[in-house]
C-alpha positions in Angstrom: 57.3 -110.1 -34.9 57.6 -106.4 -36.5 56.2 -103.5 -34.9 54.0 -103.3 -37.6 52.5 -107.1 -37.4 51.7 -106.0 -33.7 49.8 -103.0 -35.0 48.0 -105.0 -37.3 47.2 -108.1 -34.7 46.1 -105.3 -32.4 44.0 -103.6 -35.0 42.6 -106.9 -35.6 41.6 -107.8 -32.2 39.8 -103.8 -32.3 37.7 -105.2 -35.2 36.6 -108.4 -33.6 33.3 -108.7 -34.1 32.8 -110.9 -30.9 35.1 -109.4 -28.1 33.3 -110.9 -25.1 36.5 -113.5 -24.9 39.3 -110.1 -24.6 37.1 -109.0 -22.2 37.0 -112.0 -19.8 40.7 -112.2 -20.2 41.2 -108.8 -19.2 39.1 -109.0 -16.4 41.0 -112.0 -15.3 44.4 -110.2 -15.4 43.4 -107.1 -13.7 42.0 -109.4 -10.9 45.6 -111.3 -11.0 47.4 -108.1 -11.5 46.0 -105.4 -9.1 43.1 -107.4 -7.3 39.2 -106.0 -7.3 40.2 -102.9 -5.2 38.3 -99.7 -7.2 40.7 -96.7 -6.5 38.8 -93.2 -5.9 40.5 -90.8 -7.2 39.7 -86.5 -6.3 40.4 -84.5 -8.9 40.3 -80.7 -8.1 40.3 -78.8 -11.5 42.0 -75.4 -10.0 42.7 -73.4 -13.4 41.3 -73.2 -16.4 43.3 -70.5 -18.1 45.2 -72.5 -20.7 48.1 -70.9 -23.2 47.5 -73.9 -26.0 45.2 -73.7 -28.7 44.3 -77.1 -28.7 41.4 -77.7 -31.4 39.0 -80.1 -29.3 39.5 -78.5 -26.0 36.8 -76.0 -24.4 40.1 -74.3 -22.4 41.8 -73.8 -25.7 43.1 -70.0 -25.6 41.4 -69.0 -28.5 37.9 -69.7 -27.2 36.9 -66.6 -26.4 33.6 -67.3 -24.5 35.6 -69.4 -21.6 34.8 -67.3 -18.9 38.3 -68.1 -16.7 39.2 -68.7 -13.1 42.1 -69.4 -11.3 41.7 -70.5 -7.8 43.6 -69.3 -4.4 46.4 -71.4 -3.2 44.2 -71.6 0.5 41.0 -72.5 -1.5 42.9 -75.6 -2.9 44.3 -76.7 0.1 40.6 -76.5 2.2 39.4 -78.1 -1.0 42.1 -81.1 -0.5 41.5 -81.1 3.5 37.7 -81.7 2.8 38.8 -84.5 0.2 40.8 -86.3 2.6 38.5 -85.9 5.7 35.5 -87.2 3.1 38.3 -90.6 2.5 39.7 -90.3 -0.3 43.3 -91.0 -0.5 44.4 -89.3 -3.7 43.8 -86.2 -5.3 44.5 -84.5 -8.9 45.8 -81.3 -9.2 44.8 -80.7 -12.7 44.5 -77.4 -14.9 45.3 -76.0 -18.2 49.0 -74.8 -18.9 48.2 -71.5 -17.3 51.9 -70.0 -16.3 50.3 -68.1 -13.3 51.3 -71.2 -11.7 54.5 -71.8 -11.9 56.6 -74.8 -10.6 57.7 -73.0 -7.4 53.8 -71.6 -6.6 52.3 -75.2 -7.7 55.2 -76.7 -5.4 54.6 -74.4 -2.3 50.7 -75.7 -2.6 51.8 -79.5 -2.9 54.2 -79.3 0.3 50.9 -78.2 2.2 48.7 -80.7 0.8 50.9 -83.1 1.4 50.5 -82.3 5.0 46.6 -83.6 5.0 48.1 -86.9 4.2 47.0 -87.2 0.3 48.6 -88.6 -2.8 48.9 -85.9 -4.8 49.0 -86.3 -8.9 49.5 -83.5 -11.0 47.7 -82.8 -14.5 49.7 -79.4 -15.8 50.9 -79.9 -19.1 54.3 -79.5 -20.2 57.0 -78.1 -18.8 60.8 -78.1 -18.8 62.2 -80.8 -16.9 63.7 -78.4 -14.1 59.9 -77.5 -13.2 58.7 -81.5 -13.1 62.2 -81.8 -10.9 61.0 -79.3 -8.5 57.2 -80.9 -8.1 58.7 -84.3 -7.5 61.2 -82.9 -4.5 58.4 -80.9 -3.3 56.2 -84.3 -2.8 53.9 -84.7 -6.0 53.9 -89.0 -6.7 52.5 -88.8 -10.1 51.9 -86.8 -13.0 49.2 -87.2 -16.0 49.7 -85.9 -19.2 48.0 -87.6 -22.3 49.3 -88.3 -25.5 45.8 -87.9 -27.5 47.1 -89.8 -30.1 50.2 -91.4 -31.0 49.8 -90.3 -35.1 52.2 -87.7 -35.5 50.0 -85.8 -38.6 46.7 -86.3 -36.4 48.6 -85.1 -33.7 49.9 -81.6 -35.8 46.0 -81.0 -36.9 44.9 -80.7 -34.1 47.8 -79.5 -31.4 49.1 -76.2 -33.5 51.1 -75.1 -30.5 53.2 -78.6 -29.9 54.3 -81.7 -31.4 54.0 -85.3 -30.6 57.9 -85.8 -30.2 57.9 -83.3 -27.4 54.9 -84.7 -25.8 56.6 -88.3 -26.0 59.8 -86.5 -24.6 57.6 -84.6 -21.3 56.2 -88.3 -20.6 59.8 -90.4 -20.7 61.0 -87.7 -18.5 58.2 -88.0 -15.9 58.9 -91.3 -16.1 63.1 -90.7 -15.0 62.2 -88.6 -12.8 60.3 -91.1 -11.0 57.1 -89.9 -10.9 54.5 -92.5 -11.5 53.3 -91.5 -14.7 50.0 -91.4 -16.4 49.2 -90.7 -20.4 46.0 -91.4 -22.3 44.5 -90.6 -25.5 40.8 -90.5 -27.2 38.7 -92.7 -29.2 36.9 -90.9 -32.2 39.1 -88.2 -33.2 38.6 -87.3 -36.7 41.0 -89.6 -39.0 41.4 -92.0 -36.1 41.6 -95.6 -37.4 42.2 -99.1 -35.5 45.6 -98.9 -36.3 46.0 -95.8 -34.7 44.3 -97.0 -31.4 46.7 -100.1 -31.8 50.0 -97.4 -32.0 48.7 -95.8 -28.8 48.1 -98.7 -26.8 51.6 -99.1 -27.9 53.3 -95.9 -26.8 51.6 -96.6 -23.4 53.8 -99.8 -23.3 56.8 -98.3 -24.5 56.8 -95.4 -22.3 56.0 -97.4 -19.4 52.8 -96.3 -18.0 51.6 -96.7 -14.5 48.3 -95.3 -15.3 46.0 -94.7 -18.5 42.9 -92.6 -19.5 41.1 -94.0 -22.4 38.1 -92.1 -23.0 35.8 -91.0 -25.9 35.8 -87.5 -27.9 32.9 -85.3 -27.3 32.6 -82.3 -29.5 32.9 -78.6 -27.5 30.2 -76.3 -29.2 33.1 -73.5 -28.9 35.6 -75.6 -31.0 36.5 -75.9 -34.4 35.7 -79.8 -34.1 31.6 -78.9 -32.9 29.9 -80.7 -35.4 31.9 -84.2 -35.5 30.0 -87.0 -33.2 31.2 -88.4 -30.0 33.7 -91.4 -30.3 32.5 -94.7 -29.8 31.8 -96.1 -26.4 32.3 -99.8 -27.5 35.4 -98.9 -28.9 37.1 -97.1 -25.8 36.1 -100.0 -23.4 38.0 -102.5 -26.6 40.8 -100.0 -25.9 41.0 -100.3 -22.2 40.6 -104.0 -22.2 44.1 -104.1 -24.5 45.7 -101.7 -22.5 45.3 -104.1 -19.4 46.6 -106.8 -21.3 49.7 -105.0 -22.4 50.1 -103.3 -19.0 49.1 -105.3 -16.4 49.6 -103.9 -13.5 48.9 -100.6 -14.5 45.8 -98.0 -13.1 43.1 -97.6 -15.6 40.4 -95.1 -15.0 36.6 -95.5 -16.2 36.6 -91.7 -17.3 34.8 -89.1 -16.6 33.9 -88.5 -20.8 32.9 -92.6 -21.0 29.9 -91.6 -17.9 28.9 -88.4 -19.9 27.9 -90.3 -23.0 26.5 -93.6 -21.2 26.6 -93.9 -16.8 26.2 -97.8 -17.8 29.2 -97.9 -19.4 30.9 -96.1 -17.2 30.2 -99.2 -14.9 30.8 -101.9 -17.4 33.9 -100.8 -18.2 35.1 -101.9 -14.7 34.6 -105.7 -16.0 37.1 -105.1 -19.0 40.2 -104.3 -16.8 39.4 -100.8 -15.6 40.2 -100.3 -11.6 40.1 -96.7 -10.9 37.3 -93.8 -10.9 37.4 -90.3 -10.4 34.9 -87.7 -8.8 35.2 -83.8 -9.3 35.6 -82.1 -6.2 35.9 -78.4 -7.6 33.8 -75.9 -5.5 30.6 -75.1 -7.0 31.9 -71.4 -7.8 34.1 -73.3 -10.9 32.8 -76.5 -11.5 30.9 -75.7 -14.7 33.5 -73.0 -15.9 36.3 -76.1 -16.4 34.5 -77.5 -19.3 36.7 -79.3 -21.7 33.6 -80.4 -23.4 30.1 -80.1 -21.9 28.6 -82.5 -19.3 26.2 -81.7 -16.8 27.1 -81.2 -13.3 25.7 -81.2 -10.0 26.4 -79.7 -7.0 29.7 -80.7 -5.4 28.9 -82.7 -1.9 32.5 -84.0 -1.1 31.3 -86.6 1.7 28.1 -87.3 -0.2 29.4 -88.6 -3.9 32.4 -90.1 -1.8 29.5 -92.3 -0.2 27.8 -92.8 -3.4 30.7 -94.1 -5.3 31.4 -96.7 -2.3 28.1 -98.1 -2.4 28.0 -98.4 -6.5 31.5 -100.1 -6.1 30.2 -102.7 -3.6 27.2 -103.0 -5.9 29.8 -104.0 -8.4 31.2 -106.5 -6.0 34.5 -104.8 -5.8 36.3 -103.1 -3.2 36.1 -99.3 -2.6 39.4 -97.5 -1.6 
């Protein structure tokens, strides 16, 4: 079979207009494949200063009414403290490409998290393989940085300050490096089509994924992309269900943008192969400035959502961890 006769059986499968039989199978291999533990991921969003322009991001550097932050290396190491004493077991370190913090800074700060007894995953952007080199001696397990979409023109409309190929090239050297490495992309993006979806499920295989964040487009009001509508929820769970069959054993989050447009769906999702979900613990003092696109956000009670995501896990019938 040609790589283009799997983008087409893919996109075909996308289209179905009854996909309730993907769906069991998916949830039949991610119970084979990784069991019905629900990982609970931290994620501690400590910069939003950002040096891309990307078109669909509320960080973007040209949106002038981001009112920035950077936070002190001691305020995210008592943030990770309070994360692991709460029980989770894994946080994210994630921020826009803000050079402030540079490889040796970011890898001084990992050492001492490292000390509460967390997993630490990073979420930086790019950088030159020396500086991903230097975060994986200095203890970081896995990195995150997301494709958006594996279309090389849709990719150049709406990244100005990169390209796809050195995207693709970051990720496969994550992945030498031996980080355990995460990518992702977005459902809805203007000019998106099935077979599209079907080339990033792809790339995910390729590369070699060990995680996956599928999530829907929401529209920033401070972004050339306002007006467009959010992507599909249907669609994005179709997307994660494929992406457990092509990667079995893989970690697939219910994102965070999937509960913004619909909490149900956030749920459901975790019936069509997804086994991970994350929780915000960024001090109340930033929370709402690291708005990639809007959502509304409560207080941050480390111990208290920890709790709640437990008890909606078991009410799932799955385990929390």
């Amino acid at each position: 079979m040609t790589l283009n006769d799997t983008v087409s059986g893919l996109a075909g499968l996308l289209a179905l207009q009854d996909f309730s039989p993907v769906y069991r199978e998916a949830d039949r291999v991610r119970r084979e494949a990784v069991g019905d533990v629900v990982h609970i991921r931290a994620i501690l969003e400590f910069s939003n200063h950002c040096r891309r322009q990307c078109r669909y991001c509320g960080l973007n550097s040209r949106n002038t009414a981001c009112d920035r932050y950077r936070m002190t290396p001691e305020e995210m190491v008592d943030s990770a403290r309070a994360a692991w004493e709460a029980g989770y077991k894994t946080i994210v370190l994630q921020s826009g490409e803000d050079p402030f913090f540079t490889s040796a800074l970011l890898g001084e700060i990992i050492r001492e998290i490292k000390r509460t007894g967390l997993a630490v995953t990073a979420s930086c952007g790019e950088m030159p393989r020396e500086d991903y080199a230097h975060l994986r001696a200095c203890g970081a397990d896995r990195y995150l940085l997301k494709h958006e979409t594996a279309d090389p023109v849709l990719y150049d409309s709406l990244h100005p300050c990169g390209t796809l190929s050195e995207r693709i090239a970051c990720l496969k050297t994550l992945k030498a490096l031996g980080f355990e490495t995460g990518s992702g992309f977005m459902i809805g993006l203007p000019g998106q089509t099935n077979e599209t979806v079907a080339r990033d499920l792809l790339l995910l295989r390729e590369i070699g994924c060990d995680m996956a964040g599928i999530g829907p487009f929401i529209p920033h009001p401070d972004t050339p992309l306002r007006d467009l509508p959010h992507g599909s929820t249907e669609l994005t769970k179709r997307a994660v269900a494929l992406a457990r069959l092509l990667l079995p054993k893989a970690n697939l989050p219910a994102t965070t943008s999937l509960g913004v447009i619909d909490g149900k769906e956030k749920n459901d999702v975790f019936s069509c192969g997804a086994n991970v979900i994350m929780r915000k613990v960024t001090p109340d003092a930033y929370k709402q400035k690291y708005e990639i696109y809007p959502a509304a956000l409560g207080h941050t009670d480390i111990k208290a959502e920890r709790a709640e995501l437990e008890n909606m896990i078991l009410g799932l019938g799955k385990i929390p961890q």
